[in-house]
C-alpha positions in Angstrom: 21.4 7.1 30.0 23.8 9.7 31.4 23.2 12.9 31.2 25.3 13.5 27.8 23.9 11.1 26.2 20.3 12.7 24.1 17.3 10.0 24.1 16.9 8.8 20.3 14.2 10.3 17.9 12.1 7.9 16.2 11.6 8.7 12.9 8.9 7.0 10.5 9.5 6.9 6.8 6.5 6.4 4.8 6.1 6.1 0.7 3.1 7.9 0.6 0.6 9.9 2.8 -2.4 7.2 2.7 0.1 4.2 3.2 -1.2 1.8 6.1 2.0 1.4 7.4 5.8 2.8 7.5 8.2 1.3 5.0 10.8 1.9 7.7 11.1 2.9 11.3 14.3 4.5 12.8 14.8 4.5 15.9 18.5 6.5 16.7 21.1 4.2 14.8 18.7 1.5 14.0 16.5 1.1 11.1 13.7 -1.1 10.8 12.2 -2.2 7.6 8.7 -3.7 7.3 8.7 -6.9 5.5 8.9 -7.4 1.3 7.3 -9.5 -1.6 9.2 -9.6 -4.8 6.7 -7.2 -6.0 8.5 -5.3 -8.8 8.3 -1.4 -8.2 7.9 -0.7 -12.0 4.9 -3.2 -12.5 3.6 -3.5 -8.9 3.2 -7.3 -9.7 5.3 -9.8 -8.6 8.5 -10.7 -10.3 7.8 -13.4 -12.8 9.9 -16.6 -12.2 9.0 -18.0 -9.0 10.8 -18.1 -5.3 13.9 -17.8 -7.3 12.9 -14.6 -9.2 10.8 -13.1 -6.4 13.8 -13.4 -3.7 15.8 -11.2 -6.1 13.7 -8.9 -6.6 13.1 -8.8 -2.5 16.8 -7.9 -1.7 17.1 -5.8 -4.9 13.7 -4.1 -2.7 15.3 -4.3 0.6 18.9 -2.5 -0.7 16.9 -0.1 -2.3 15.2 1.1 0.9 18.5 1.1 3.3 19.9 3.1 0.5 17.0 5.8 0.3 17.8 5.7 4.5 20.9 5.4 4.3 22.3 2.1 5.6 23.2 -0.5 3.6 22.9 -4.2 2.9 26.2 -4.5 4.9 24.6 -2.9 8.1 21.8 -5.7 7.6 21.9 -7.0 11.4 18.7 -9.6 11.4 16.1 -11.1 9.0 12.9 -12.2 9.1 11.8 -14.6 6.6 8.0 -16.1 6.0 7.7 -18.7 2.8 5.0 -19.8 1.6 6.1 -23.0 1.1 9.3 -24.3 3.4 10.2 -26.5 0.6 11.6 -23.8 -1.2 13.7 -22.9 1.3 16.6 -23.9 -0.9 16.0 -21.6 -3.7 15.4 -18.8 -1.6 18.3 -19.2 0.4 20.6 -19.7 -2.9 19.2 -16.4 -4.1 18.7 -14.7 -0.6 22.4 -15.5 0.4 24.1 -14.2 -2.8 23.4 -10.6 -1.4 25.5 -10.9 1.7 29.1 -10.8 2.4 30.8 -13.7 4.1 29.2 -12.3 7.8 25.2 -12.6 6.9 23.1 -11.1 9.1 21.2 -13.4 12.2 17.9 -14.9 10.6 14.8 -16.8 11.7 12.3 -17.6 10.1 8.6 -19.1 9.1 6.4 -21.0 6.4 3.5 -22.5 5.5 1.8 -18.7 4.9 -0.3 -17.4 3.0 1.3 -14.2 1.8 0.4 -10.9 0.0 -0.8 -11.4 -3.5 0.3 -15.2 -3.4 4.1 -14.0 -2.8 6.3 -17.2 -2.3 8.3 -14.9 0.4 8.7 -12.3 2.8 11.4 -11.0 4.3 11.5 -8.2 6.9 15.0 -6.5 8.1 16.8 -4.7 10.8 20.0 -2.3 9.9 22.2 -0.3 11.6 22.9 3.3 9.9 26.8 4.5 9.8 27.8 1.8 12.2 30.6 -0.6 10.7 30.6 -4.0 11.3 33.5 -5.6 13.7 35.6 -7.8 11.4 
């Protein structure tokens, strides 16, 4: 780095003080999100419905956290996606890919899990914050 240039901050963003882990990690104009089930905020249980239901209800999770730290799901850079079951990869990727624009992010992924409270998925992101995207 030149001598202009400041090192970046990192910056932990947690939901509470006893949480176990950060919900998000910044790191200068990166954000990091740990991974989400389709647990629904206003229940804590998991959407009703299935992979179908709970992948909403992960993305409607994931926009909601870039939003609180201020990226978006258009800054989404790279997934990470764990199934339970890699036979419902179709569902989830119907649902999963109805919240990007026509340049989705890079994504791997993994199955055969067994996942928090039985979730059928997880899905763990990486954002930029107030970078735009090269058309």
């Amino acid at each position: 780095m030149s001598s202009a240039q400041e090192t970046p901050t990192v910056e932990h963003y947690t939901t509470s003080p006893t949480a176990l882990f950060s919900s998000a990690v910044r790191v200068g104009h990166m954000l990091y999100l740990s991974g989400q089930i389709g647990r629904d905020p206003a229940t804590s249980k998991l959407a009703e419905g299935g992979v179908e239901a709970e992948t909403h209800q992960i993305m409607k999770n994931i926009k909601a956290t870039l939003v609180k730290y201020g990226s978006s799901m258009e800054e989404v850079v790279k997934c990470t996606v764990f199934m339970a079951d890699p036979n419902d990869r179709e569902v989830f990727n119907r649902a999963y890919r109805s919240y990007f624009n026509d340049k989705p992010p890079a994504r791997s992924g993994v199955g055969n899990l067994v996942l928090a409270l039985n979730a059928t998925a997880e899905v763990e992101c990486m954002a930029t914050v107030g970078l735009k995207k090269a058309n």
